[in-house]
matplotlib code that plots the C-alpha trace (Angstrom):
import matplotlib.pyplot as plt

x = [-32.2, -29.9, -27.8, -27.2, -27.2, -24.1, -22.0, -22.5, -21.3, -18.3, -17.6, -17.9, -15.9, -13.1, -13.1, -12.7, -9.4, -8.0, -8.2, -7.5, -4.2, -3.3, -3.4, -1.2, 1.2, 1.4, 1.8, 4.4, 6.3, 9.5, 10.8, 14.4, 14.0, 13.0, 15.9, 18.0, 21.5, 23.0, 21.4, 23.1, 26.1, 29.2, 30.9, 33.8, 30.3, 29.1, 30.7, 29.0, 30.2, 27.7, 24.9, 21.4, 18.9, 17.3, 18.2, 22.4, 21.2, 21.7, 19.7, 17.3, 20.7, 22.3, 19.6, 19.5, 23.0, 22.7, 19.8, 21.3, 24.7, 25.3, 23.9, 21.4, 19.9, 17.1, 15.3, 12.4, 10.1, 7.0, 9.5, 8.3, 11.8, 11.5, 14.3, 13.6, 10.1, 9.0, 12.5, 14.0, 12.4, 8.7]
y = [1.5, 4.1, 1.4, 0.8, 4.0, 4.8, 1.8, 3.1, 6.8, 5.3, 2.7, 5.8, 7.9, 5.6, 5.1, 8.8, 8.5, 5.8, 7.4, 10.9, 9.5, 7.3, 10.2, 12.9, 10.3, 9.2, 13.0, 14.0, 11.2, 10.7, 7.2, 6.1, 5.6, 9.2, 10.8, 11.7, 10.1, 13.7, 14.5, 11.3, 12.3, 11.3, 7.5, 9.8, 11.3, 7.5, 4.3, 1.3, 0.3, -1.8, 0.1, -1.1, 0.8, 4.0, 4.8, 4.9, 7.5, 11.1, 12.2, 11.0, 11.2, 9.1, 6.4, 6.5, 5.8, 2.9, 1.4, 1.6, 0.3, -1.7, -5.1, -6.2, -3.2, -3.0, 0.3, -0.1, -2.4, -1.7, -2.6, 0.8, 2.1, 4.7, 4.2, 5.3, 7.0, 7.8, 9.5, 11.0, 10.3, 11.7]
z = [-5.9, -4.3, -3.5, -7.5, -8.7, -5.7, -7.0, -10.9, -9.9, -8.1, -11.0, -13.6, -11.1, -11.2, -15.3, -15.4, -13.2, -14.9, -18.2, -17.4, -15.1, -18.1, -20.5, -18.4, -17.7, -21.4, -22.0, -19.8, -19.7, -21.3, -23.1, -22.8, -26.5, -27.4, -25.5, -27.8, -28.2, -28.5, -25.3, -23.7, -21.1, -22.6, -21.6, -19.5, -17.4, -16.2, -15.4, -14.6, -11.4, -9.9, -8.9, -10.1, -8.4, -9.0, -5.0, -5.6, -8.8, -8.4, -11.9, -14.6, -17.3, -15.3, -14.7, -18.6, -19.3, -16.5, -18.4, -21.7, -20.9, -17.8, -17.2, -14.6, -14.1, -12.0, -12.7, -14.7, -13.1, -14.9, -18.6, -20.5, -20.4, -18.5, -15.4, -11.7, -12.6, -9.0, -8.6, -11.3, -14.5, -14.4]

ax = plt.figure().add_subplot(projection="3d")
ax.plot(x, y, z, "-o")
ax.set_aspect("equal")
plt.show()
């Protein structure tokens, strides 16, 4: 019985952490769509030279501007459009 009622805390405990990790990231998290264009650095700022990856970025604008307008990108492995989340964009 003690057995049970341990695995039904643990399997509530983790619901609880899912949903409350899901709703600060929701939250605090920025889309690439909802930065505004105004906000983007200007084409004379960035130049897409090559890089790809969030590890030759030196700030979230500039992983935005990579995203938006160089090809083969690979920044956003999870596809919400947010670029280099662990790094710059959280």
């Amino acid at each position: 019985m003690m057995r049970f009622l341990l695995i039904g805390a643990a399997i509530t405990a983790g619901w609880y952490a899912i949903r409350w990790s899901d709703a600060d990231r929701s939250e605090s998290m920025l889309t690439v769509a909802q930065v505004p264009r105004s906000a983007e650095p200007d084409a004379g700022s960035f130049a897409c030279d090559g890089r790809t990856y969030c590890s030759e970025m030196r700030s979230c604008e500039e992983a935005v501007y990579f995203i938006r307008h160089c090809p083969g990108t690979k920044m956003d492995g999870d596809g919400d459009g947010i670029p280099c989340e662990r790094q710059w964009c959280n």
